[in-house]
C-alpha positions in Angstrom: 17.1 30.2 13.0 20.0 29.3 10.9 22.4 26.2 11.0 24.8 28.5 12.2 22.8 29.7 15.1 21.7 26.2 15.9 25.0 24.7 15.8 27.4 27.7 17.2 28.8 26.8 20.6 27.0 29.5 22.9 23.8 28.3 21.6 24.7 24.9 22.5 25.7 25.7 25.9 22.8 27.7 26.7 20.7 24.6 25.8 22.1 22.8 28.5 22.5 25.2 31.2 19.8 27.7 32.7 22.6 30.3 33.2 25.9 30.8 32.5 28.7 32.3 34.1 30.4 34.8 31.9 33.6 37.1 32.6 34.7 40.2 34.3 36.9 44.0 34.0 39.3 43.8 31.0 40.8 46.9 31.8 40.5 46.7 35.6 42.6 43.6 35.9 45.4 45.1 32.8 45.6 47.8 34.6 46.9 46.0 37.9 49.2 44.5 35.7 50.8 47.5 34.9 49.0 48.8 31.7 49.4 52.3 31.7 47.1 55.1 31.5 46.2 55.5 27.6 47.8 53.0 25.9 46.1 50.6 23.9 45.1 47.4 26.0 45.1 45.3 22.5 48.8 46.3 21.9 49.8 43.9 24.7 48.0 41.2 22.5 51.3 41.3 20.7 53.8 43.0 23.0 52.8 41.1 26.2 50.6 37.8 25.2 51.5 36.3 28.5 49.7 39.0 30.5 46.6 38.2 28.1 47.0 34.7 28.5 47.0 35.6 32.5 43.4 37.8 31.6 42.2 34.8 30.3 43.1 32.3 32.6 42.0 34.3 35.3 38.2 34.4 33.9 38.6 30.7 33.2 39.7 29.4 36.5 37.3 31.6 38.4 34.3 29.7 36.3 33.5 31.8 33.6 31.9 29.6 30.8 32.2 32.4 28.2 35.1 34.9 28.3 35.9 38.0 26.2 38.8 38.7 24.5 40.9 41.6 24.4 40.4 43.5 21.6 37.1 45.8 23.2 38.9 49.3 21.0 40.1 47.5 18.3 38.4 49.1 15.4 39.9 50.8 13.0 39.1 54.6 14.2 39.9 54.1 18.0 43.2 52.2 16.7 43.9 55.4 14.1 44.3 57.4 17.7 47.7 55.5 18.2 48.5 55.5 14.2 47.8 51.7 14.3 44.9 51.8 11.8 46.8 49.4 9.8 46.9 46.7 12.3 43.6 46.2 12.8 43.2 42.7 11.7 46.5 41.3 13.3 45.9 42.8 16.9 42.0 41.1 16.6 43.3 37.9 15.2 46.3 37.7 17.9 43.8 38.4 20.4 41.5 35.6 19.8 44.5 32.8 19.5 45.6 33.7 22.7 41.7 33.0 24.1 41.1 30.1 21.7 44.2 28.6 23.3 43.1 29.3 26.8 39.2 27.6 26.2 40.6 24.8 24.1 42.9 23.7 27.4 39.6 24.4 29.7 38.6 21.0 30.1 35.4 21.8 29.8 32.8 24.0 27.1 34.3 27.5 27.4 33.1 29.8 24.8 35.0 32.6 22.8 33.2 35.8 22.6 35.1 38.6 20.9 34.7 41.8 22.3 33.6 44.4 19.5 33.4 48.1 21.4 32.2 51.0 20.1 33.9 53.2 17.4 33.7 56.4 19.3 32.2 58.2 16.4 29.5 60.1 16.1 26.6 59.4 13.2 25.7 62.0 11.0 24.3 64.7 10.9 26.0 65.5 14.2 28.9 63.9 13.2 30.9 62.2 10.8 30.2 58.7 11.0 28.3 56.8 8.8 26.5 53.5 8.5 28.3 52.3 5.3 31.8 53.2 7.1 30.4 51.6 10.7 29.9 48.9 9.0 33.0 48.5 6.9 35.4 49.3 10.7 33.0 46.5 12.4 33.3 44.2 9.6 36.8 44.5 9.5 37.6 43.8 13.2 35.3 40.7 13.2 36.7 39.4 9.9 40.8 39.6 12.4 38.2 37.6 15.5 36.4 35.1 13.6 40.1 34.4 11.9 42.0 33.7 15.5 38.9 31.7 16.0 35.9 33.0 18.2 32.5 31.3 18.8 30.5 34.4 18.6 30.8 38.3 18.3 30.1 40.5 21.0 29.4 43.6 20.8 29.3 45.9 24.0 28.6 49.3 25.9 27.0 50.7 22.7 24.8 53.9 23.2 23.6 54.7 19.4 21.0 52.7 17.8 22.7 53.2 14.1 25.9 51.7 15.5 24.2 48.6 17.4 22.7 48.0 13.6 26.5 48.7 12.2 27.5 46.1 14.4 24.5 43.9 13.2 24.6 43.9 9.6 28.9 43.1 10.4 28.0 40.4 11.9 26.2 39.0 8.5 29.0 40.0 6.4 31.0 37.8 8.5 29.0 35.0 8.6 29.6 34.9 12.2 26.5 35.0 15.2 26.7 37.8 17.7 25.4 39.1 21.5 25.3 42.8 21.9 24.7 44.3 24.8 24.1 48.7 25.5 25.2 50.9 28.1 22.5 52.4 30.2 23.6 55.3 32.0 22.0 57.6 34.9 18.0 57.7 34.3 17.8 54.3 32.4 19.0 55.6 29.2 22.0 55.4 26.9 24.1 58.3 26.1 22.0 58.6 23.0 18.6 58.7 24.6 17.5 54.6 24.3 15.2 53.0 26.9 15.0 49.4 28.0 12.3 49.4 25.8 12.9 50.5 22.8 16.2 48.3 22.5 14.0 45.0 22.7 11.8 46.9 20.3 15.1 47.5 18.0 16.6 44.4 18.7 13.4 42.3 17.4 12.7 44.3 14.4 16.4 43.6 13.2 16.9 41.3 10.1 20.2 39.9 11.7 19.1 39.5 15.5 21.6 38.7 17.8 21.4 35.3 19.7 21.3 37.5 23.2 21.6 40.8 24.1 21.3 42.8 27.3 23.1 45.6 29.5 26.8 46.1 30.3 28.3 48.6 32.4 26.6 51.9 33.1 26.5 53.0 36.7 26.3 49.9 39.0 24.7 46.8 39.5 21.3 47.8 40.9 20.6 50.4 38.0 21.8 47.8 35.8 19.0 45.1 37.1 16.4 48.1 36.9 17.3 48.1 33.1 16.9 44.1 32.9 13.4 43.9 34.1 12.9 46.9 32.1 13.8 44.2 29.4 11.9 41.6 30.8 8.8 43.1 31.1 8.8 43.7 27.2 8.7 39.6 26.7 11.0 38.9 24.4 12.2 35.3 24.3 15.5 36.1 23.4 18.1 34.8 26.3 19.0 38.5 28.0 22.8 39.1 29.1 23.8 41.2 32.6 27.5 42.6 32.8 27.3 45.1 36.0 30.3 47.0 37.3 31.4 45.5 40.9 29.7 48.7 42.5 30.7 52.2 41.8 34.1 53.9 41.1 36.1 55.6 43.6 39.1 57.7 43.7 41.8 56.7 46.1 45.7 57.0 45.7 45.1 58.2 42.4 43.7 55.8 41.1 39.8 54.7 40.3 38.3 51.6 42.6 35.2 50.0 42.1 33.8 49.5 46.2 32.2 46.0 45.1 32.3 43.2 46.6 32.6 39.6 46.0 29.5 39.2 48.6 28.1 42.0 46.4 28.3 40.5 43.4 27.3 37.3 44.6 23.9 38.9 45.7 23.8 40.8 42.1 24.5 37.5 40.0 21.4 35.9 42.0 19.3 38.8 41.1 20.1 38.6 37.8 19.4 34.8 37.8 16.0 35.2 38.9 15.2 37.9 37.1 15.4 35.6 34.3 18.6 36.6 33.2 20.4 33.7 31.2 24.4 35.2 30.7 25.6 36.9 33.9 29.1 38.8 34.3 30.2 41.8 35.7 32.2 44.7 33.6 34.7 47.2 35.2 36.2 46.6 38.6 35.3 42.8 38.4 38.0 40.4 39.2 38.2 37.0 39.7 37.5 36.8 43.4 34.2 38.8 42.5 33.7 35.7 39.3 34.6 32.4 42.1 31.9 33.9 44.3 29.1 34.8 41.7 29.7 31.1 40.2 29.6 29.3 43.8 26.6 31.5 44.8 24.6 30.7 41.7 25.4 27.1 41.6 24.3 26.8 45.5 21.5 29.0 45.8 17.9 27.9 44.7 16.3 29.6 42.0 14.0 32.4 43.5 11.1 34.6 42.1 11.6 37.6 40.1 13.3 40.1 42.3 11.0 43.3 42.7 12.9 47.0 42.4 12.6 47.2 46.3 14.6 43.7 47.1 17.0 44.9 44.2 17.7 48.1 46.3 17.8 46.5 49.2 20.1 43.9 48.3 23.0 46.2 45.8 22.1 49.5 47.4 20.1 52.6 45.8 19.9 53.7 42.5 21.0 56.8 40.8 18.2 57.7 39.7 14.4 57.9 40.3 12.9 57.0 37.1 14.1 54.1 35.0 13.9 56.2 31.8 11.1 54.7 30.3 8.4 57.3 32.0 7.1 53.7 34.0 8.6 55.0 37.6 5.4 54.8 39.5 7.0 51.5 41.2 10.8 53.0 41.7 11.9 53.5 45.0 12.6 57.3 46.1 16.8 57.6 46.5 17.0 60.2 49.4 18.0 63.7 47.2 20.7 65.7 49.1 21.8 69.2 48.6 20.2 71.5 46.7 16.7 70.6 46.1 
């Protein structure tokens, strides 16, 4: 471990605590504040900073201990979709004053984390994208965060191997550490075919490891604990991360709401706790009422055994799936099929 691992705040937090409480939606809660439809949430680091000092604030008050900042599409090719390629390293910068502001006035450790989301490329040969140029758009957007002033790099809802190692070997050109977490989708898989497995597997064998990695998003929170004892049972040391989405999207008067709630997440922060999980969040349709209640139950609950698939689905409802993806399902419970058999 390096002095900059060793002396980085998250790393000192997490010495102290046996979980911590990290943040919720970016998009769910810009949205309610009127951010249309398509347009860049990072804009609004520039155009409305009060609304991201409200994002903040919100995660901070509600007791995260480690909050992301806005900045999730701002690489260089997602940012080229709006012709504001060129702005890369002021909307990442922006972004992270805002939150450095916000944890400094805390009154207590907050930590930094800036979000780093995936390019939207394709790798060759199927696409375009390659690791010399992943590297160069992730290396770019941390150079704008780690100048505003983040503790630590997080990477997030990546589905390609090559582009969680982009992200990796970034990370060392910036000097700065990092947690990255994957999307696991229907089936226990990315989008690009990786198990629970083989991302411990990938995520040891790297020369730039991150301090903690993990799951974020994907369908809701019980898959997403399916996928962290997935990681768990590999034994890695490594301190894993949950972000689940506050249950599953809905349509209703046209617009998309996540049927969570804060008793719900409570229940899934718990889970995650004892399933050994050290950083616990939620991801899209978590708010702050969801955060106060995950923090309260996790501070007033007693640690409990490692929760077993059947309390999981018992306690978040069913999962999407009947295998976890790694071809281990013998223990997953049957979700009732309907329709077409």
């Amino acid at each position: 471990m390096t002095n900059a691992e060793t002396t980085n705040a998250l790393s000192k937090l997490l010495e102290t605590r046996d979980w911590l409480l990290a943040d919720g939606a970016t998009g769910t809660n810009l949205f309610n504040m009127g951010l249309e439809s398509g347009e860049p949430p990072e804009f609004w680091n520039i155009d409305k900073p009060e609304n991201i000092r409200q994002l903040y604030k919100g995660a901070v008050d509600a007791g995260s201990d480690i909050f992301l900042t806005n900045t999730f599409g701002g690489n260089a090719s997602r940012l080229k979709l709006h012709k504001a390629q060129a702005r890369v390293h002021d909307l990442n910068r922006i972004g992270a004053e805002i939150a450095r502001d916000v944890a400094d006035a805390a009154g207590r450790p907050v930590v930094v984390a800036g979000s780093v989301g995936p390019t939207g490329d394709i790798f060759v040969p199927m696409g375009t994208l390659t690791h010399a140029l992943a590297v160069e758009m992730f290396h770019e957007q941390a150079e704008g965060l780690k100048a505003g002033g983040v503790d630590v790099l997080w990477v997030e809802t990546i589905s390609a191997p090559e582009e969680y190692k982009a992200a990796a070997e970034a990370a060392r050109l910036a000097g700065m550490p990092w947690c990255g977490t994957m999307s696991f989708d229907t089936a226990g898989r990315t989008m690009m075919g990786v198990t629970s497995a083989a991302m411990v597997d990938m995520v040891e064998k790297l020369s730039n490891p991150p301090l903690a990695f993990g799951a974020n998003c994907g369908v809701g929170a019980s898959d997403l604990m399916r996928t962290v004892l997935g990681f768990a049972a590999q034994g890695s040391e490594r301190p894993l991360i949950a972000k689940g989405n506050a249950g599953i999207p809905k349509y209703h008067d046209g617009h998309i709401h996540y049927d969570g709630t804060p008793d719900l997440m409570a229940e899934y922060a718990v889970l995650a706790r004892d399933a050994g999980v050290r950083i616990i969040g939620g991801c899209c349709g978590t708010m702050p009422v969801h955060l106060t209640a995950m923090r309260k139950a996790l501070e007033e609950r007693p640690k409990g055994p490692r929760p077993t698939l059947e309390q999981i689905s018992a306690a978040l409802g069913g999962f999407s799936s009947a295998s976890d993806g790694t071809g281990d399902d013998a223990n997953a419970p049957k979700r009732e099929r309907r329709g077409r058999r």
